[in-house]
C-alpha positions, -999 to +999 in steps of 0.1 A: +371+718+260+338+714+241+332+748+226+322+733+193+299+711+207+267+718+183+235+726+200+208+734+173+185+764+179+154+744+179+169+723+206+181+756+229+143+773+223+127+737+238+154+737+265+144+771+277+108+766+277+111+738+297+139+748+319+129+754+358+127+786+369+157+786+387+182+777+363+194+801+334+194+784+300+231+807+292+243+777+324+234+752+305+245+757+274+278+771+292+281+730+308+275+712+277+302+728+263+325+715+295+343+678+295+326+653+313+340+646+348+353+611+347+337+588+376+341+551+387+324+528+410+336+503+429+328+473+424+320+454+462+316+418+449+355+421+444+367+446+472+355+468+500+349+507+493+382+513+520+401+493+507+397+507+471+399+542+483+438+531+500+445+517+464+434+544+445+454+566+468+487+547+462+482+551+426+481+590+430+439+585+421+422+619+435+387+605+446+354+628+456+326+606+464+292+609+443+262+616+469+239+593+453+260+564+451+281+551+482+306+532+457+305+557+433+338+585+431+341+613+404+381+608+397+412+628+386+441+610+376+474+629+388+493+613+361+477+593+334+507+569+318+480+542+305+442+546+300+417+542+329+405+507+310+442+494+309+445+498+348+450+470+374+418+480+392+398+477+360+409+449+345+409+430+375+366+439+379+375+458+409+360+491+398+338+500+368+342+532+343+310+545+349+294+582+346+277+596+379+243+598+366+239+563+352+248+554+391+212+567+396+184+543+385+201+519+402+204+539+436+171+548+428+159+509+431+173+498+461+158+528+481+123+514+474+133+476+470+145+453+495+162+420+476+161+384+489+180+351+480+151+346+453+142+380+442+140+382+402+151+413+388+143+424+353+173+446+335+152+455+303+179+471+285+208+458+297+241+468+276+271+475+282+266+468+316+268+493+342+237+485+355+235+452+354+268+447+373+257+479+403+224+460+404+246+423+409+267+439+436+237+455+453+222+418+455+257+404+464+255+378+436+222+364+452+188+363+433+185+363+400+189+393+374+178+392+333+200+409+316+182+416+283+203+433+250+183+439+220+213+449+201+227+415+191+263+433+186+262+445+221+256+413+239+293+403+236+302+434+258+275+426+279+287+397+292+327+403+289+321+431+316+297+404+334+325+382+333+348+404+343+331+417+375+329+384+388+295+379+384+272+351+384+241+357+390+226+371+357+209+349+326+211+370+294+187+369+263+184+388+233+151+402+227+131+436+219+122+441+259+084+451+243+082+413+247+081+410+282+048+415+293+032+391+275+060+367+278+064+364+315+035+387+330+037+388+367+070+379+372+097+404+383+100+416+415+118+447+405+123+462+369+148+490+355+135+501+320+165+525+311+151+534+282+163+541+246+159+577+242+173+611+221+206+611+244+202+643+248+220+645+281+252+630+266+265+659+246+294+665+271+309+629+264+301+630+228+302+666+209+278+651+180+249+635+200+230+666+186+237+661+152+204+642+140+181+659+167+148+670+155+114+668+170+100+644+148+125+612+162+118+625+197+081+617+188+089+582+170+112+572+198+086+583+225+058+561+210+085+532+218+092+543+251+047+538+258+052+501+247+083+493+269+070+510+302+036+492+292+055+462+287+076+464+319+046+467+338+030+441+333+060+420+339+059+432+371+047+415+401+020+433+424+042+454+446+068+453+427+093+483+415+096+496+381+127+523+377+119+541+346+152+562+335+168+578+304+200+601+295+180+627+278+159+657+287+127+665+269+094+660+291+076+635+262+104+608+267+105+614+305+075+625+322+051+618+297+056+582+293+050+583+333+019+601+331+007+578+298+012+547+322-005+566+358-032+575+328-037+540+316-042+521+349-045+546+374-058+523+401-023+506+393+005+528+401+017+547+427+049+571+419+073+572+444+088+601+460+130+605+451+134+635+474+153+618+503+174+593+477+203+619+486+213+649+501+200+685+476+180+659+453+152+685+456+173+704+433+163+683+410+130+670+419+096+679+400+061+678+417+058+644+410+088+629+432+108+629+399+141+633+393+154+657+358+186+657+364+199+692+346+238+690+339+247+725+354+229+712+386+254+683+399+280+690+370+272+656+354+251+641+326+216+652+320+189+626+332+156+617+344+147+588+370+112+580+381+100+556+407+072+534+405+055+510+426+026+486+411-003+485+435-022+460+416-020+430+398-028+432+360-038+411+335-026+407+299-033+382+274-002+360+273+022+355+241+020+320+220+055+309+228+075+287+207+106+275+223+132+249+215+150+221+235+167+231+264+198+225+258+209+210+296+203+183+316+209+178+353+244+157+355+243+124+379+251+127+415+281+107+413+296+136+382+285+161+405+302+151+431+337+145+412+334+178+399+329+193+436+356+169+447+381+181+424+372+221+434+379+209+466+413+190+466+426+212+436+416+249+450+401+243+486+370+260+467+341+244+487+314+271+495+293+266+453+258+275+456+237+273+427+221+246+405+245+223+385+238+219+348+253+197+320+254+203+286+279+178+265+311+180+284+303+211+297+295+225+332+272+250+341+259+266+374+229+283+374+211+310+399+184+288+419+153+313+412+161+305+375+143+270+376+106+281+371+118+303+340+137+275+322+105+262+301+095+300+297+119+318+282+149+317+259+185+325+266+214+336+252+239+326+279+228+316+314+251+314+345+287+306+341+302+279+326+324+267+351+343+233+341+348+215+312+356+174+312+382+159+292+391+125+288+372+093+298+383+063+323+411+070+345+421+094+320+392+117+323+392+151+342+383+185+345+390+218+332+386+246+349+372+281+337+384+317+338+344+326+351+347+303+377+379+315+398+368+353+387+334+341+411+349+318+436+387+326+434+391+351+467+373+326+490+399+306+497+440+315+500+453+281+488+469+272+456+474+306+444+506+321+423+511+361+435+523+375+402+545+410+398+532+437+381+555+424+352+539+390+349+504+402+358+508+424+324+522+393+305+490+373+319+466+406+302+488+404+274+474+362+271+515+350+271+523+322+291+543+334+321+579+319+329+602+327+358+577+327+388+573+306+413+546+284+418+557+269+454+556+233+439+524+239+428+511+215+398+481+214+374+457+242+375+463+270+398+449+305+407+468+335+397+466+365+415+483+402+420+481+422+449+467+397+466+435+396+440+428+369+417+428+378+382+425+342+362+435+313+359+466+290+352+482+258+344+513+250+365+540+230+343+578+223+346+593+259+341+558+283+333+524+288+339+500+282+310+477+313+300+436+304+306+426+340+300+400+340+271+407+353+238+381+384+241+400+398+278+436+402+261+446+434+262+475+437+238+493+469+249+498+503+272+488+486+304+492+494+339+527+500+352+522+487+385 
């Protein structure tokens, strides 16, 4: 329990002048002093709902599913002998840890928004990547999605839980998303600006959220909140979405910085109505088509979502950019072709869509609807790397990479090692595994367990060489089976 969880006075007094007229603020503080209900989603790029649901029963996993989110369960762990993080079904990107309320801009976005093979989505704020990777599986790895971090010592997560979900359609970069309008006006077919905000939803997962709370940072932090949605619409294309979301509560980071955009280019916008987005969402609706998400209401995280369509194209003066080389080059058609040759002979891997790149000896395939953004915009990492070459002459070769069999692994069932849960541990653990068999298998081969690839190996005389990269390993308490 929570009972110490500090709620200032100044804070309760706000909370119950703003609090419907339905709820009882002596509810409310009575659920922020509760535990958080754990929740997961599952992650569909990697497995089906079912099929996770007869996994999670054969771990003793107690699932209730989460009404705004098909792939999202609230979960109870019978008997927890390692951590949720250090389980099979994590590690291996089948699920994501992920609380039930951040499952909602994103549920939010594909009610309203219909994605094609070249849609470009914008995901202004990106890390750690919930988000990102519900809004990947809800495009099926088609299209293109931005992943943009503006905290340089988040982007590394960012992209490990990318990487990890088997993802590869996102291009990351590392800017303050205020730049975005100006940068690339007119571009995005859909946008989810979850915002920075006072987190003042959170205090059930963290006891101290409250600690620096005053009204004076609400104000500073909602005069940022103006420039992103501002931002973030004119990035958008005519028609297009914009989800506006936060974790916290108070109306001048939520509504407000709705009504400050409706105010600023009224013949613009168009708020769309959340009422039908899930069964008793009227609970929480306002007048608007809003959703403030109280905690007592679904027994979850406090939050607001608001849905907004852009009737009108706008016009903004654009930014003086000032971008470097471009780092890759288009390889020949004859490299191309030994590279899809060697997928071919050494995994049966044949069905690669995307645009090959080349930078030194390195291989990289890129989301097609990235091309008319390549001389716009910088990146911090785009596509996956997927091969490296080695060698030169009838010496040369390639190498593959852990991204590439986490995206392309579990479409074909050749030359693959099924591991025990003993080996699949060692593999976590980055040691080289000995004693399997790898059915006369040579050179690199795909590693899997329960019939799921995890990574990648090198076959040798009497072991299997470790590929997993050096920010994956998890050193200890992992899953027992």
């Amino acid at each position: 329990m929570h009972s110490n969880t500090r709620l200032p006075q100044a804070f309760i007094d706000k909370m119950t002048d703003i609090l419907p007229k339905q709820l009882k603020i002596e509810d409310f503080i009575a659920i922020c002093q509760r535990p958080l209900r754990r929740a997961i989603r599952v992650n569909t790029l990697k497995i089906s709902v079912e099929k996770f649901q007869i996994r999670a029963r054969e771990q003793g996993w107690i699932l209730t599913a989460i009404p705004w989110c098909a792939e999202g369960f609230w979960i109870e762990l019978q008997e927890e002998l390692t951590p949720l993080g250090n389980s099979a079904e994590h590690l291996g990107g089948l699920c994501y840890i992920q609380e039930a309320s951040s499952m909602l801009p994103v549920a939010a976005l594909f009610h309203f928004f219909t994605p094609s093979t070249q849609s470009i989505v914008l995901d202004a704020a990106a890390a750690p990547g919930s988000k990102t990777t519900q809004i990947a599986a809800k495009m099926n790895n088609s299209g293109l999605i931005i992943g943009n971090e503006f905290s340089s010592s988040r982007i590394k997560m960012l992209h490990a839980n990318i990487q990890r979900c088997g993802i590869k359609n996102v291009a990351l970069t590392h800017f303050d998303a205020r730049v975005f309008g100006k940068w690339l006006p007119d571009t995005f077919d859909a946008i989810l600006l979850d915002a920075p905000c006072s987190g003042e939803g959170t205090v059930r997962k963290d006891k101290y959220a409250m600690n620096n709370w005053s009204q004076s940072s609400i104000n500073e932090i909602a005069s940022m909140q103006q420039e992103l949605i501002l931002s973030a619409f004119h990035a958008l294309k005519e028609d297009g979405i914009l989800i506006y979301s936060t974790c916290t509560l108070s109306h001048e980071e939520n509504q407000n910085i709705c009504f400050f955009l409706k105010n600023k280019f009224p013949e613009h916008i168009e708020f769309l109505d959340l009422k039908n987005l899930f069964p008793n969402a009227e609970e929480t609706r306002t007048a608007e088509g809003f959703l403030h998400i109280w905690p007592q209401v679904y027994d979850s995280e406090g939050f607001f979502v608001a849905a907004i369509k852009k009737t009108k194209a706008s016009t903004v003066e654009p930014a003086v950019k000032r971008l470097g080389k471009f780092p890759f080059i288009r390889p020949t058609r004859q490299k191309e072709q030994a590279l899809y040759d060697y997928f071919s002979s050494q995994f049966s891997i044949t069905n690669i869509e995307g645009m090959l790149y080349q930078r030194d000896q390195e291989f990289w395939l890129f989301p097609d609807p990235i091309k008319p953004l390549i001389k716009e915009l910088r990146f911090s990492r785009l596509g996956i790397k997927i091969a490296e070459e080695f060698g030169n002459g009838r010496k040369s070769g390639f190498k593959s990479t852990h991204e590439f069999v986490t995206c392309f692994g579990d479409s074909t069932d050749a030359h693959k090692v099924e591991l025990s849960a003993e080996q699949a541990q060692q593999f976590y653990q980055g040691r080289d595994i000995r004693d399997v068999d790898a059915k006369g298998l040579k050179g690199e081969v795909l590693l899997s367990y329960r019939e799921q690839v995890i990574g990648l190996g090198k076959s040798l005389d009497n072991r299997i060489k470790n590929s997993l990269p050096r920010e994956l390993i998890r050193d200890n308490n992992l899953f027992v089976k």
